[in-house]
N, C-alpha and C positions, 0 to 999 in steps of 0.2 A: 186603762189608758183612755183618754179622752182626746176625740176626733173633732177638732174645733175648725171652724169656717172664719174666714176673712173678709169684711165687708171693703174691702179696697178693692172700686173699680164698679162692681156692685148699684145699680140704681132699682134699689128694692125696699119697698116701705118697711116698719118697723111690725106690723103686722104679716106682711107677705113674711117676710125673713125668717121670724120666729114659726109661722107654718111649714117652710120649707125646709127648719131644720129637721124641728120635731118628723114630719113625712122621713128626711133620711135617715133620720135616728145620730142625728150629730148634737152630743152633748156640750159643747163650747161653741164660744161667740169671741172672736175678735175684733173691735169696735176703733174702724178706722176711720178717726174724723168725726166727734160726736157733733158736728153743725154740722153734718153734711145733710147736701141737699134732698136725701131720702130719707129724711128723718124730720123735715121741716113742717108736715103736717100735725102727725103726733105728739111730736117732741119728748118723745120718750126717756130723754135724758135731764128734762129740765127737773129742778130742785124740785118742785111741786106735782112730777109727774114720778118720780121712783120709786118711790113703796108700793105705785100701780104697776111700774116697770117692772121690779124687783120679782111680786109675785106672778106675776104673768111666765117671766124665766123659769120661775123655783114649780108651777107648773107644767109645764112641758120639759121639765128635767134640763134645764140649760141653764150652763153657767156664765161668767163672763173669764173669758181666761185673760184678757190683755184691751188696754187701751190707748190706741198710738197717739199722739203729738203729731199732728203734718208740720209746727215749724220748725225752719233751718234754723239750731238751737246757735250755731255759727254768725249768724247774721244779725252784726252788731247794730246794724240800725232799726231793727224789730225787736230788741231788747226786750222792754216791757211786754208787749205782744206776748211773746216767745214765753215769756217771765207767768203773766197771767193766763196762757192756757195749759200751761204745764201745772201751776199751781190748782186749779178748776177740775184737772184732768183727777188730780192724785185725789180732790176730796170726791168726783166722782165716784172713783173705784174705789175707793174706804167705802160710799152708798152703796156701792153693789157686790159687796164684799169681791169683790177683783180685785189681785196680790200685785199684779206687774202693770208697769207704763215703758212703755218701750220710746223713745226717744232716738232722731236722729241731727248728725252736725256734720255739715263740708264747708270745708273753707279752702284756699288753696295753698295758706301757708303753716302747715301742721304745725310748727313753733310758735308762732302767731295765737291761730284757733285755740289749741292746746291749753295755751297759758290763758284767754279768754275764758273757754268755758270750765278752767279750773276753781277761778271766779263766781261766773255767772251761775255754776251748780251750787254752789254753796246751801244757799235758803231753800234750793230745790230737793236737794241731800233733806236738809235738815225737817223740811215737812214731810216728805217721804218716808223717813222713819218714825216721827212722832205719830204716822199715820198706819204705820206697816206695810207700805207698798216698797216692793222692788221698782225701782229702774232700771229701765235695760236699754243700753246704746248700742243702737246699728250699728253693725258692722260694716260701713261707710266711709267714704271720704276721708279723714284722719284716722279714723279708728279703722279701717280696712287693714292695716298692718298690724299684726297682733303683737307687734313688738312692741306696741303705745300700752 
């Protein structure tokens, strides 16, 4: 089993993080928010930085277990938004051989959202698996009832 760390919340370069895994002996990385602000020097995620990325991980024995999506997949006026960093996210983790994108949606009318983002995941679905990455929806907002 693999003891994977969460960069959400986190204001730690891409260099410090990877030290302070390795120091704890924590073989995974959860990758919350690949613009975020503690990654804006490095930029360890950009297309032209991953195969330096890549091996830098595959050294220090760390993997990437998961890469969130911060937008609200629900929020019909961020559409494309929503649309193009989800797509960006999944050919991410296909570079870093990372299997899951975890994804969240709140809206307030579960029938409403529901039938939206039954829609809106379509092409999300469909690159997903041409690509091998699971999706994974928070258990959030409409999806909080496991009865959905």
């Amino acid at each position: 089993m693999k003891l994977s760390f969460s960069t959400n919340g986190w204001q730690l370069s891409f260099s410090e993080l990877i030290t302070r895994l390795a120091d704890n002996k924590i073989s995974g990385l959860e990758i919350h928010d690949l613009n975020s602000a503690s990654f804006k020097f490095e930029l360890p995620f950009e297309r032209e930085n991953i195969q330096r990325t890549k091996k830098l991980l595959f050294e220090y024995g760390i993997s990437v277990s998961c890469i969130d999506a911060v937008g609200n997949l629900a929020d019909k006026s961020k559409e494309e938004i929503n649309k193009k960093e989800v797509l960006s996210i999944i050919e991410t983790a296909k570079l870093l051989d990372c299997n899951f994108v975890r994804l969240h949606a709140f809206g307030s009318d579960a029938d409403e959202t529901g039938s939206y983002l039954k829609d809106f995941m379509s092409e999300l679905i469909e690159s997903a698996e041409d690509n091998g990455i699971t999706l994974l929806m928070e258990t959030m907002g409409i999806y909080a009832d496991t009865e959905r």
